[in-house]
Each structure stands twice: as structure tokens, then as C-alpha cells.
FISEVEX-287835 format. One record per residue: residue in one letter; chain; x, y, z of N, C-alpha, C in turn. Coordinates in pm, 1 decimal. Atoms other than C-alpha are relative to their C-alpha. Layout:
+-----+-------+----------+----------+----------+----------+----------+----------+----------+----------+----------+
: res : chain :      n.X :      n.Y :      n.Z :     ca.X :     ca.Y :     ca.Z :      c.X :      c.Y :      c.Z :
+-----+-------+----------+----------+----------+----------+----------+----------+----------+----------+----------+
:   A :     A :        X :        Y :        Z :        X :        Y :        Z :        X :        Y :        Z :
...
+-----+-------+----------+----------+----------+----------+----------+----------+----------+----------+----------+
This chain:
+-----+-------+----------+----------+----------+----------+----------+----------+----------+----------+----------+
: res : chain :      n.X :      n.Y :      n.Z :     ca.X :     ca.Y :     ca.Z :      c.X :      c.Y :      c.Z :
+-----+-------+----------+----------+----------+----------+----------+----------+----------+----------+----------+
:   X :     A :    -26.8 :     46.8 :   -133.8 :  15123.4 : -17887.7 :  -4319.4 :    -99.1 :     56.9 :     99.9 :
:   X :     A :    108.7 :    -73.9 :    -97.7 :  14860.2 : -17631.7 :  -4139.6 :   -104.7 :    -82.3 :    -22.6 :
:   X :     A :    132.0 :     44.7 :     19.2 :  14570.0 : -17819.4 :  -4277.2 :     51.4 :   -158.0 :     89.7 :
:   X :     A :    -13.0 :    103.2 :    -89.6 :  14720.6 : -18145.6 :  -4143.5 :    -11.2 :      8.9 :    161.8 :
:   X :     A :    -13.4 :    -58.0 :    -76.4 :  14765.1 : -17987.7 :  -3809.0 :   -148.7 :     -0.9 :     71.9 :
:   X :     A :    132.7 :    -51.1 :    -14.1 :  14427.5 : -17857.6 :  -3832.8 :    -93.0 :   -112.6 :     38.8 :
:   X :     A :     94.3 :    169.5 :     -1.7 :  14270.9 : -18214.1 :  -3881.2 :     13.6 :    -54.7 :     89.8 :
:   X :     A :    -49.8 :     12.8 :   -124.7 :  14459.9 : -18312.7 :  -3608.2 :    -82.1 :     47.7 :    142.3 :
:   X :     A :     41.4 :    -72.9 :    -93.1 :  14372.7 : -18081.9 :  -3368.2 :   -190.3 :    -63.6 :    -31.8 :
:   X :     A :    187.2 :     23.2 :     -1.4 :  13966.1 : -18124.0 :  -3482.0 :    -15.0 :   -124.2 :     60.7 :
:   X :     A :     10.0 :    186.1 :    -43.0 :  14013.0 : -18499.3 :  -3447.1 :    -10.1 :    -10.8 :    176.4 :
:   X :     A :     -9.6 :      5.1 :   -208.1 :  14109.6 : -18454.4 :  -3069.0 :    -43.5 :     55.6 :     84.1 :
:   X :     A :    117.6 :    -80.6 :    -32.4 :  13879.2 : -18200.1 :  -2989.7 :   -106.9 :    -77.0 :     -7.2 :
:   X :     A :    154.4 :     52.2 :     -7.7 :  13567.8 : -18387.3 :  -3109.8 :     13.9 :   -126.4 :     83.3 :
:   X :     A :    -12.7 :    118.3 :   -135.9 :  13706.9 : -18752.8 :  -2938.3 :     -9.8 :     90.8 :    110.4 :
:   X :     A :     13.5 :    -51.1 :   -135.5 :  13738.5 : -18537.5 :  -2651.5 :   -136.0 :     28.5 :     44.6 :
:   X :     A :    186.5 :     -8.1 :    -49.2 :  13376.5 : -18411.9 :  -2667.1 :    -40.8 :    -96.1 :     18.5 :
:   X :     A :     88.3 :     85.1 :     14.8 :  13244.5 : -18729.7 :  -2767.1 :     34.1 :    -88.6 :    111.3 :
:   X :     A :    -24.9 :    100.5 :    -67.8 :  13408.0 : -18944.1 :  -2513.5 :    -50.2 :     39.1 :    187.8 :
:   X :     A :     28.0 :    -65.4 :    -65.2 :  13335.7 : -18672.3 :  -2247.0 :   -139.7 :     20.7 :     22.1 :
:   X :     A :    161.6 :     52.9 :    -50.3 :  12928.4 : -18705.1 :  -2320.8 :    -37.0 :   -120.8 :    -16.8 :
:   X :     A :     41.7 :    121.2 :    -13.2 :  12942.7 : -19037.6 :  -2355.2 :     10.3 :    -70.3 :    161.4 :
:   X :     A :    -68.6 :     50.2 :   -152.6 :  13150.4 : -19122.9 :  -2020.5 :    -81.7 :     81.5 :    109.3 :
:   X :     A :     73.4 :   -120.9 :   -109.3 :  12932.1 : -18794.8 :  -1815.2 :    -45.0 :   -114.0 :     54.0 :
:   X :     A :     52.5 :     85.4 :   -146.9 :  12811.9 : -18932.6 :  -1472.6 :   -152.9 :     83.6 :    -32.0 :
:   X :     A :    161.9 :    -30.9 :     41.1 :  12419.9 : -18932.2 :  -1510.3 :     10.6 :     80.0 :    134.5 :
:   X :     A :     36.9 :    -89.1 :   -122.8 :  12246.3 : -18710.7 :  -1237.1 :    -47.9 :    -59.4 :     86.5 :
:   X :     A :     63.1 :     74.0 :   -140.6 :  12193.5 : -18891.5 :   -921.4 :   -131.5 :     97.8 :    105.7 :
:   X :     A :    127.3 :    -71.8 :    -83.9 :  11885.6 : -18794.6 :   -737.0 :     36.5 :    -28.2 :    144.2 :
:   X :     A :    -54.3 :     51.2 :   -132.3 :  11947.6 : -18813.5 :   -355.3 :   -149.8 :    -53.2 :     57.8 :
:   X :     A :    115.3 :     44.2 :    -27.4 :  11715.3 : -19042.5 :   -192.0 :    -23.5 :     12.4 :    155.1 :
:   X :     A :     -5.2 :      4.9 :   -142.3 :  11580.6 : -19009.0 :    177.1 :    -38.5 :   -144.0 :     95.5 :
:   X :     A :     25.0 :    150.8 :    -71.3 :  11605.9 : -19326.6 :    401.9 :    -94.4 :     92.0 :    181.6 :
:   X :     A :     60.3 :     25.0 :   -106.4 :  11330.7 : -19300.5 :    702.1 :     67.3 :    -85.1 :    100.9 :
:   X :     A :      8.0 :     92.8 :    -53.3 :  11462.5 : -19428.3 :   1029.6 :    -40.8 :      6.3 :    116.5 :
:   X :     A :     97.1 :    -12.5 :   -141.6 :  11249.7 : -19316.0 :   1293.5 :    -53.2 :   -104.3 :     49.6 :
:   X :     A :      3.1 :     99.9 :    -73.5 :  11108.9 : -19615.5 :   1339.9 :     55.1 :   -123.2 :     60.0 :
:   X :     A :    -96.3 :     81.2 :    -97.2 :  11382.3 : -19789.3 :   1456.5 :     66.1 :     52.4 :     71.0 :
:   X :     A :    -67.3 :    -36.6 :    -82.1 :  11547.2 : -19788.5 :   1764.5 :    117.3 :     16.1 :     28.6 :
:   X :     A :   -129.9 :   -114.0 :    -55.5 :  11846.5 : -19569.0 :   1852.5 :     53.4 :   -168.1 :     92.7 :
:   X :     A :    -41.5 :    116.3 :   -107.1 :  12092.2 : -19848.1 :   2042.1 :    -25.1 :   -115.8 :    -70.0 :
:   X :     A :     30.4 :    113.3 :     76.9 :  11930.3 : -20112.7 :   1902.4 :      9.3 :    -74.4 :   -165.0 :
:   X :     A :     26.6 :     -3.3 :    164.1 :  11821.4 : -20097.1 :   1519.9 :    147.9 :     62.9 :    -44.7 :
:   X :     A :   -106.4 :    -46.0 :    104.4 :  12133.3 : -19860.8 :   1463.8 :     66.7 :     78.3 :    143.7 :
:   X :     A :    -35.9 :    -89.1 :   -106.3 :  12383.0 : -19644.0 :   1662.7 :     59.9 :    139.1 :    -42.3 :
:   X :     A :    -44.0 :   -152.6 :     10.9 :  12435.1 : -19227.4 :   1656.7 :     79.3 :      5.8 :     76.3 :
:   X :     A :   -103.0 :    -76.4 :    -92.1 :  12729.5 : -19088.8 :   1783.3 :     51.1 :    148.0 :    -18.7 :
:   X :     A :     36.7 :   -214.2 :     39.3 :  12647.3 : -18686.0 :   1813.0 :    149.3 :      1.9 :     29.6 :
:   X :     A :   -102.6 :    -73.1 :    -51.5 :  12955.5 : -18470.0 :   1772.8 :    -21.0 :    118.9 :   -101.1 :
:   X :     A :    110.1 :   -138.9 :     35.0 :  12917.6 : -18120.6 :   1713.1 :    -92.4 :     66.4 :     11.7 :
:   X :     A :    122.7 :    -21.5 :    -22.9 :  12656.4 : -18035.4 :   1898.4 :   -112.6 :    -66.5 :    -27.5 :
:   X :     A :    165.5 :    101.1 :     70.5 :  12422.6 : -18306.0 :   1731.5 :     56.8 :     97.5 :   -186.5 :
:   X :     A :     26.7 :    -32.9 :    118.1 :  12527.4 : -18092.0 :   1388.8 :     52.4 :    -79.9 :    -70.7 :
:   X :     A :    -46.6 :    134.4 :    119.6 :  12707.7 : -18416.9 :   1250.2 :     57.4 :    -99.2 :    107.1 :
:   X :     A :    -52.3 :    111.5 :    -53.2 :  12818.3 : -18781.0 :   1360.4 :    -25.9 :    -89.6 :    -27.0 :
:   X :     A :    -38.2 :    138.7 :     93.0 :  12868.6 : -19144.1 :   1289.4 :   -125.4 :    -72.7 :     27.8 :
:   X :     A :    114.1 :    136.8 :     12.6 :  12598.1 : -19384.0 :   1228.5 :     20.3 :   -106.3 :    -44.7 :
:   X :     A :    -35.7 :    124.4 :     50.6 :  12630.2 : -19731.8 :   1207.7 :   -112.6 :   -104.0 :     17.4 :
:   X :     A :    160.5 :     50.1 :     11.5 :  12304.5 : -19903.2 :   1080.2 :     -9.0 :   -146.3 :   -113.4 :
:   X :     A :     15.6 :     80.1 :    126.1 :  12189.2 : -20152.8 :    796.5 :    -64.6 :     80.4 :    -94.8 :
:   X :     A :     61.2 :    -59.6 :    112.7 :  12049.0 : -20065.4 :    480.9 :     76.0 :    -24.7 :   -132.6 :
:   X :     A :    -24.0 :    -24.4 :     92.0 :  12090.3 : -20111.4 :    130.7 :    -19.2 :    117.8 :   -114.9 :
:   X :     A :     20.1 :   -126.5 :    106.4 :  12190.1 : -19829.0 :   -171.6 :     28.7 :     97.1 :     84.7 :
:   X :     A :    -49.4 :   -109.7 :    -25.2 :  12275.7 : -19570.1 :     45.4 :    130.2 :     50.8 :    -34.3 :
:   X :     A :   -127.1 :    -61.6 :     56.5 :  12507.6 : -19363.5 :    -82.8 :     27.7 :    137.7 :     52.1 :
:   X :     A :    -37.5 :   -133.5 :    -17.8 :  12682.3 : -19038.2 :    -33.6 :   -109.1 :    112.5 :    -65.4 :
:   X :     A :     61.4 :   -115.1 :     50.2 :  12448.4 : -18707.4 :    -65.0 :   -154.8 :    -38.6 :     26.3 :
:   X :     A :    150.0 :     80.0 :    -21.4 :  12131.7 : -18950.3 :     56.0 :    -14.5 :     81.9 :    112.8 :
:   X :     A :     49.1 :    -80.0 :   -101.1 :  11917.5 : -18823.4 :    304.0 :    -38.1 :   -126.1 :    127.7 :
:   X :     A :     44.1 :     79.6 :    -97.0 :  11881.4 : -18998.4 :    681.0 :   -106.1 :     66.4 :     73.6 :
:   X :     A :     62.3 :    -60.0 :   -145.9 :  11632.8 : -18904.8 :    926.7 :    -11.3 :    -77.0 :    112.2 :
:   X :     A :    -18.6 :      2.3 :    -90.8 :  11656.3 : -18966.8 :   1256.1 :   -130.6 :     57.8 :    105.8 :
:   X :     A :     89.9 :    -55.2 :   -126.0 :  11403.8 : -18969.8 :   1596.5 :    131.5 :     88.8 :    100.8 :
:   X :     A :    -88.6 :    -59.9 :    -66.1 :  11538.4 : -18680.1 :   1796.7 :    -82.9 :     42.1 :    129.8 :
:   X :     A :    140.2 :    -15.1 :    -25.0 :  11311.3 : -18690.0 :   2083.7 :   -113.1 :    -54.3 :    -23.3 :
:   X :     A :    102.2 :     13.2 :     63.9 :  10988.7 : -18624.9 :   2011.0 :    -17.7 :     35.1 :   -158.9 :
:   X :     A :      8.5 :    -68.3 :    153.8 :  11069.6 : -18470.8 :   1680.5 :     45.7 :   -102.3 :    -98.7 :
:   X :     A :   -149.3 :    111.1 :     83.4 :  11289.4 : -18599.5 :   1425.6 :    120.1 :     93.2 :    -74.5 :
:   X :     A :   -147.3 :   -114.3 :     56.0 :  11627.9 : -18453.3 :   1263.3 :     49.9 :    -75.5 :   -132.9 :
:   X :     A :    -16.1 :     66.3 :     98.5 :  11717.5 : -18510.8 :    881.2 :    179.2 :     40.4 :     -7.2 :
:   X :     A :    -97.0 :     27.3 :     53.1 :  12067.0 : -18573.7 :    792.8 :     37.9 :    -23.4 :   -125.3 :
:   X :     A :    -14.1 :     33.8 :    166.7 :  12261.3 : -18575.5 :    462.4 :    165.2 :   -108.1 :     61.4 :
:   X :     A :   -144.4 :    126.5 :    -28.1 :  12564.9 : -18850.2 :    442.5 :     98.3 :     90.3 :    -69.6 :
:   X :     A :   -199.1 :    -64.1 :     73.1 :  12932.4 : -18693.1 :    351.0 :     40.6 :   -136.3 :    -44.4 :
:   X :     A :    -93.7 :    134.0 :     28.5 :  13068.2 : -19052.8 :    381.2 :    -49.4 :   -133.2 :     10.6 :
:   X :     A :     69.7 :    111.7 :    -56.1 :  12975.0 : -19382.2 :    388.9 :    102.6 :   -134.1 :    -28.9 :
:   X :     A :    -89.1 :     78.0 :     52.9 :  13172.7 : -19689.5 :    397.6 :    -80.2 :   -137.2 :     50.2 :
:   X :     A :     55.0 :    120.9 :     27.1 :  13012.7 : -20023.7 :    353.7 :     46.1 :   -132.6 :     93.5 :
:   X :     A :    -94.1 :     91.4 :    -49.6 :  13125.7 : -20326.7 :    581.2 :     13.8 :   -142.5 :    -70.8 :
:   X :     A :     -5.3 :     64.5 :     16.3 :  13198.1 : -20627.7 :    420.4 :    -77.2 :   -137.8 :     40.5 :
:   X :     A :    128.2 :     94.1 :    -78.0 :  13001.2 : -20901.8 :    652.7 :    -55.0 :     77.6 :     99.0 :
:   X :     A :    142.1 :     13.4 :    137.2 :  12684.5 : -20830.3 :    621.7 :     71.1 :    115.6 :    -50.4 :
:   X :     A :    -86.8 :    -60.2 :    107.5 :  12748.0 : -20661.9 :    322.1 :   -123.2 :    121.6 :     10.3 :
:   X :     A :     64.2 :    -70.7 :     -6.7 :  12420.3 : -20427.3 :    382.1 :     80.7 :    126.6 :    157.8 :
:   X :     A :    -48.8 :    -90.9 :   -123.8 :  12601.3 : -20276.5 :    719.1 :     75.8 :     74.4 :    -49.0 :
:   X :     A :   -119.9 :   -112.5 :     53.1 :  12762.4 : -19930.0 :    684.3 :     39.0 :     92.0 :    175.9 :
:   X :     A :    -72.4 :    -36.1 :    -90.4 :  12931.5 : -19701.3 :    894.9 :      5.0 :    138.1 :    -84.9 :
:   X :     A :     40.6 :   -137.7 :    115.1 :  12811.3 : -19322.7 :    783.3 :     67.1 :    114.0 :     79.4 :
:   X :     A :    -16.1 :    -92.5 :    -77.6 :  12950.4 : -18963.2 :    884.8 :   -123.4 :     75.9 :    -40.1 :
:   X :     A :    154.6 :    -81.6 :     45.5 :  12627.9 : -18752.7 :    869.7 :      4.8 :    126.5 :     39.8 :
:   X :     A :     33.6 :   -148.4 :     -4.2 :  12570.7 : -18386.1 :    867.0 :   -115.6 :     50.3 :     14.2 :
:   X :     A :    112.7 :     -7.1 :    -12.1 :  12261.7 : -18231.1 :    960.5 :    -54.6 :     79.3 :    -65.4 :
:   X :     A :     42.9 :   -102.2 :    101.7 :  12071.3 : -18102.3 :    686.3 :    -83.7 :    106.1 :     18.0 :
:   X :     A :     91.4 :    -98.5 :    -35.5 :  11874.1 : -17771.0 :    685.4 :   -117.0 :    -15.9 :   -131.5 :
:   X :     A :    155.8 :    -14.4 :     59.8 :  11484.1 : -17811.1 :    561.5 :    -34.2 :     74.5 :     15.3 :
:   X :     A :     92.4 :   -182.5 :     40.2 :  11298.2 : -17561.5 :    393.9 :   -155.5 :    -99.0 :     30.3 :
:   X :     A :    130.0 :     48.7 :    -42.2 :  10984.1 : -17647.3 :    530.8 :   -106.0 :    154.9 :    -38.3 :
:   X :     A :     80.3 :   -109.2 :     69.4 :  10694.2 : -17436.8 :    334.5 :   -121.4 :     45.3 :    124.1 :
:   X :     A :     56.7 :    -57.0 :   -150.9 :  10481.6 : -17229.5 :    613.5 :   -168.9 :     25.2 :   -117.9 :
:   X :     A :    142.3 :    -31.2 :    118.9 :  10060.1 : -17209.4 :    492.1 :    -33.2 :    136.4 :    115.7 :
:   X :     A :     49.4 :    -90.8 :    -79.9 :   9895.7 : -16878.6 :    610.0 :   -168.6 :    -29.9 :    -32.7 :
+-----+-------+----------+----------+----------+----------+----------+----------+----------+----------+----------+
């Protein structure tokens, strides 16, 4: 009866592995969407809260997803954002409606 047991148990252990690296979520790369050159108001709309350290954007674009990177004209500069949320609108089906966080860049310094 232990050896049956035993077989058992192995059996549902290895499905478990196997179904567990088969089913794994591949590694998403986060991609950065440029939108400096469109206009604030127009092209898309920011709504700072938090000091400017996160708030809603509601733009076009396709593939954006959660953990993507936005940038933004801030000024004269520009300010990169990462997405927390994003929810898609139905008509047009490219329009979303993002909460954004403002990401911190390691920007490499030359001496």
C-alpha cells in the first residue's frame, strides 16, 4: 500500500511541475511609449495628483500595458512614468485611461 501511495504522490508532484512550466507567464519586457511630441490637452490629457508624482492619463495608443514606460513633456524637460493601471475603452478600442507613477531614472553621469 506505501508503494501505491508513493506513485501517487510522484504522479502529482511531477503533473504539478510539468503543468506549472508549461503554463509559467513568459517574461514581459516593459516597453517605453514616447509622448513628448504630442500635445498635453490635445493629443492626450494628464491629470497631476501627488505633486506631479502620479496621475491619470487618457491618450491613444496601442499594446500598452501595465509596467510600460510613458514619457511625458514637463516643461522644457520631460518626466518618465511607469503605468500601475490601465484600462482600455471600448470605442476606439486603442483609447485608454492610465494611472501613472513617476518613475525614477538612473541616468549614467560621464566624467
Amino acid at each position: 500500500m506505501s508503494s501505491t501511495r508513493s506513485s501517487i504522490n510522484f504522479r502529482v508532484v511531477f503533473s504539478s511541475v510539468f503543468n506549472f512550466l508549461l503554463n509559467k507567464p513568459k517574461q514581459q519586457l516593459n516597453k517605453t511609449y514616447d509622448y513628448t511630441r504630442y500635445v498635453s490637452g490635445q493629443d492626450y490629457v494628464f491629470e497631476s495628483a501627488n505633486d506631479l508624482k502620479k496621475g491619470y492619463m487618457t491618450g491613444q495608443g496601442k499594446g500598452i500595458k501595465r509596467g510600460d514606460y510613458i514619457i511625458l513633456k514637463k516643461g522644457s524637460d520631460s518626466c518618465q512614468y511607469q503605468v500601475e493601471e490601465i484600462d482600455y475603452y471600448s470605442e476606439p478600442a486603442d483609447m485608454w485611461i492610465a494611472l501613472l507613477s513617476e518613475a525614477i531614472v538612473e541616468r549614467s553621469h560621464s566624467t
